[in-house]
C-alpha positions, 0 to 999 in steps of 0.5 A: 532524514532521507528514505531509505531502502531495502539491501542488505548483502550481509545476514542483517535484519530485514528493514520495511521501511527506513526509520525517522521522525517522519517515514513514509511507506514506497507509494503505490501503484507508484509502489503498491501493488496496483492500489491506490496509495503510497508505497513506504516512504521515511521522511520528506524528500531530501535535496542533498549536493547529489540531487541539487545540481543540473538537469540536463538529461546526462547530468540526471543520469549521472545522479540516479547513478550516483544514487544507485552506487551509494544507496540503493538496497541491492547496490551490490548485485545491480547492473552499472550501466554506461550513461548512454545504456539509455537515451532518457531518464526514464530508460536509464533508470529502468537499466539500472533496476535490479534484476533479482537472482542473486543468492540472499546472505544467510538465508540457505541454498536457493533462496534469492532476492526478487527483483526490483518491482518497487524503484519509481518516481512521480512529480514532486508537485503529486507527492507533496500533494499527498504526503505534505496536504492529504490531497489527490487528483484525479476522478476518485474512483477505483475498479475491481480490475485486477481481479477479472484482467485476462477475463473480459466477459466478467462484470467489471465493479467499482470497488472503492470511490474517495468521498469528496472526490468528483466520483463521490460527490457525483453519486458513483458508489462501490457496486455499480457495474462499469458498462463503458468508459469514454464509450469504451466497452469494459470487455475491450478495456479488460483485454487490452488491460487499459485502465488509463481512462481512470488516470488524470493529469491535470485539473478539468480532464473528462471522464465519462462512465456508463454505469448499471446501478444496484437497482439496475437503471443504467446511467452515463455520467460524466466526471470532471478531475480536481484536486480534492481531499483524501479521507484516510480513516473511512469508516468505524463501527461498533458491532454488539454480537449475540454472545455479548462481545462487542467488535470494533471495525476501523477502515484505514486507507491510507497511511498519512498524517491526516489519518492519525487524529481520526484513528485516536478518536476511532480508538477513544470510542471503541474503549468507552464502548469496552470493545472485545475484539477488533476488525481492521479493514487495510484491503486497499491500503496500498500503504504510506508513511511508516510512522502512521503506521506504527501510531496504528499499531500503538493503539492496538498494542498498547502498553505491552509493547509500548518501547518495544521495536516495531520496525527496524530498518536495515540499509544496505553495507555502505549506509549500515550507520543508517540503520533505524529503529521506530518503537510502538508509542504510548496512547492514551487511547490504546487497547492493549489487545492480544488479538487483531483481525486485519481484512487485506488482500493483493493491494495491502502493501508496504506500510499496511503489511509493516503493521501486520508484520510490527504487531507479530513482533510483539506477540499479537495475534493477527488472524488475516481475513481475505487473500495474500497480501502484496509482499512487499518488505521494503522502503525509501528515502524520496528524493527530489530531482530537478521536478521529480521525486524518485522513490530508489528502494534504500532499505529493508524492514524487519519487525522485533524479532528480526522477521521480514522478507514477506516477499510472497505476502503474507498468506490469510487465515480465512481465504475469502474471496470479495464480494464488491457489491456489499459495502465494505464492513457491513455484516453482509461484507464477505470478508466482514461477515468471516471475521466476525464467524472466526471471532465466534467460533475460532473457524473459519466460514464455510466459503468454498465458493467464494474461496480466494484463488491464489495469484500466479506468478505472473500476477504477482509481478503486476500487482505487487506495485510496477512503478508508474510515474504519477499516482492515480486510482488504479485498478 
C-alpha cells in the first residue's frame, strides 16, 4: 500500500499515519522535528505509472504535480503552480507546499491548518538503508543544538551517539562539551546555526571534534563516516523502589522493524520481574514506522486493547476509499497497564507521538516527563522518483476516539528541563529521576530551576522537522 498523507477538507478523523501492513512514520529531520530519525511513513515506496516515467526536470515536475493534485493531504487549499514557477525539482516542489491558513472544516472559527512543515525527500539508496537494513550513515553523534542556537556563549553538549557508529566506537559519549568542529569554534557554529559538519554524504568523509571530557582532559578526535548498524532499542532496566514497586525503563530510538524483537524480549523480562510502573524514554525518537509503533503499544495496552483501533488514517477527499485502520495486537509478553510514563520533548515526533496519542485512545493513562512534544499528526505514503523518495504528506492520524491534530504537541505533565550530561535513565537523569518521584508521590519534582521553557513560535517552526534532502544525526 503506498504512504499517505494528512488532508481532510471535510470533518473526518484525524489520521497519523496511513495504514497498512507495513507504515512507516514521515522521516526526521527529513521530517522529525530537527532529531535524528524518520517522520511517519506506511509502507514501502510505491512506483506506480505516475512515478515510472522519465526524469528529465519538466517531466519530474509534472509528477510531483500530479501527486500533489490527487494525494496530497491539503490538495484542496494548495497552490498549482505553472511548471516554470521554478527551475529545479527541488524549487518546484518547495512552490508547491502548502502554505496553511485556510479554516479546518468543523473545528469552529479561527481554527486554521498549519503549514506544511513535513513534505521532503532524501535518496532512495538513504531510505532503503534505514527502513529495508537498519542502517545509517554518517558519524554517529548528535549535539544538543537546538536547545542553545541564538546563544553562543553556552556550552554545546553531545546528547546522544549511536554505539556502533564511528563516534561510538571512537569512545565520543553523551556529555562531553564540543569546543570545536573541523576547527570551528562552536560559539561560531552556534550563531551561524551551522550543524553541517555533523552531516556526511558519502562513506570516508572527516570529521574532527575537539571535545572536554567529564573529567576535563580536552581531546581532538577525528571521525571517518561509514555506513553502520542502527541500535533502535537502547537501553532497559528494572528499577526496585524503596516502596517495593519495581520500574521498568525502555529507550526506544527509533521506530523500525529492527527494534520489535529487542522490545518483546525488553517486555518478556519486565513481566518475570512483575514490574509495577513503566518509563518509556522516546525524548529523541524522531519517529518511523507506524506498525512498530503500534506493536509498542500493544505490549503496553495488552489485552485490554487488544482489536481496539490505534490509529486511523484519514486521506484526503479524493483518496477517502484509502482510509485505514491499524489495531493494538496481541502479545505474549503485554503488560496490560493502565499507566505509562513517556520521557519526550521537542524531538519526539511522528510515530513516537502516534503511540502517545494510540495509547489515550484506549484509556491508558499517559503522564508526559520533559517538554512539549514536536506536533506532528500526520504522515506519508513514500514514494520513489527517478533515485528519490519523496515523503508528500497523504494523510492525517486520529486515535480510537477520533483525537488528533496535536499540532502544538502535546504538553508534559512534569516540565523538566534535560540535563545532558547525566546518562539517560540513570536515577541521576533529570527527566528519569521526576518519573520515578510522580510514580511515588503522584507530584511532580520540585525543578523550578531546571523547568522547561516553552518554545516560541519561531522555534516550532525549525524543530517541528524542515524538510531536508538526506537524513543525518542532526542537532
Amino acid at each position: 500500500m503506498p504512504l499517505t498523507e494528512i488532508c481532510t477538507p471535510t470533518r473526518r478523523p484525524t489520521a497519523l499515519w496511513a495504514a497498512a501492513a507495513m507504515a512507516v512514520l514521515a522521516l526526521v529531520s527529513a521530517c522529525g522535528g530537527g532529531g535524528e530519525g524518520p517522520g511517519a511513513i506506511v509502507g514501502p515506496p510505491s512506483t506506480d505509472p505516475v512515478a515510472a516515467p522519465g526524469c528529465a526536470v519538466e517531466e519530474q515536475k509534472q509528477q510531483l504535480r500530479d501527486a500533489f493534485a490527487e494525494r496530497y493531504l491539503w490538495s484542496e487549499w494548495s497552490p498549482r503552480p505553472a511548471l516554470s514557477a521554478a527551475a529545479t525539482v527541488e524549487g518546484y516542489l518547495e512552490a508547491l507546499r502548502y502554505a496553511g491558513g485556510d479554516p479546518v472544516p468543523g473545528e469552529g472559527v479561527g481554527v486554521v491548518w498549519p503549514r506544511d512543515r513535513w513534505t521532503g525527500y532524501q535518496p532512495t539508496e538513504s531510505f532503503n538503508r534505514l527502513y529495508g537494513d537498519g542502517e545509517s550513515l554518517g558519524y554517529g553523534v548528535a549535539v544538543a543544538g537546538q536547545e542553545v542556537l541564538g546563544q553562543p556563549e553556552r556550552p554545546l553538549y553531545v546528547r546522544y551517539v549511536e554505539p556502533a557508529s564511528p563516534a561510538g566506537l571512537a569512545g565520543v559519549r553523551r556529555g562531553d562539551r564540543v569546543l570545536a568542529l573541523n576547527g570551528r569554534s562552536t560559539q561560531d557554529v552556534i550563531a551561524a546555526d551551522d550543524f553541517s559538519a555533523l552531516t556526511a554524504k558519502t562513506v570516508g568523509e572527516a570529521l574532527e571534534m575537539r571535545l572536554r571530557r567529564a573529567s576535563g582532559l580536552e581531546e581532538t578526535i577525528t571521525l571517518k563516516s561509514a555506513v553502520y548498524t542502527l541500535r533502535p532499542v537502547d537501553g532497559q532496566a528494572v528499577i526496585p523502589r524503596p516502596s517495593g514497586r519495581n520500574v521498568g525503563y525502555l529507550y526506544v530510538h527509533q521506530m523500525i522493524d529492527q527494534g520489535v524483537a529487542p522490545m518483546i524480549d525488553a517486555f518478556s523480562a519486565f513481566r518475570s520481574a512483575g514490574i509495577t510502573d513503566l518509563v518509556l524514554d522516546l525524548r529523541y525518537n524522531g519517529g518511523g514506522l507506524v506498525s512498530v509503533g503500534r506493536d509498542l503499544a500493544s505490549l503496553i495496552a495488552g489485552a485490554p486493547a487488544q482489536g481496539k483501533p490505534y490509529a486511523q488514517l484519514v486521506y484526503n477527499r479524493q483518496q477517502a476509499g484509502s482510509d485505514t485502520t491499524y489495531a493494538f495486537g496481541p502479545s505474549g509478553a503485554a503488560l496490560a497497564l493502565k499507566r505509562v510514563y513517556v520521557l519526550a520533548g521537542r524531538r519526539t515526533c511522528s510515530a513516537s507521538e502516534q503511540v502517545v496519542n494510540g495509547l489515550r485512545g484506549v484509556g491508558v493513562d499517559v503522564t508526559l516527563i520533559g517538554e512539549a512534544t514536536c506536533g506532528k499528526p500526520v504522515g506519508w505514503n513514500p514514494r520513489n522518483q527517478c533515485g528519490n523518495t519523496y515523503s508528500i504528506v497523504n494523510f492525517e492520524s486520529v486515535n480510537a476516539l477520533g483525537r488528533g491534530r496535536y499540532f502544538d504537541g502535546f504538553a508534559p505533565s512534569c516540565a523538566v528541563a534535560e540535563n545532558w550530561q547525566q546518562p539517560t535513565g540513570s536515577a541521576s537523569d533529570a527527566l528519569m529521576a521526576a518519573a520515578l518521584t510522580h510514580i511515588e508521590t503522584g507530584r511532580c519534582p520540585a525543578v523550578a530551576e531546571q523547568r522547561a521553557k516553552p518554545l516560541s513560535a519561531a522555534e516550532r517552526g525549525r524543530y517541528r522537522g524542515e524538510p531536508v534532502t538526506a537524513p543525518a544525526m542532526l542537532p
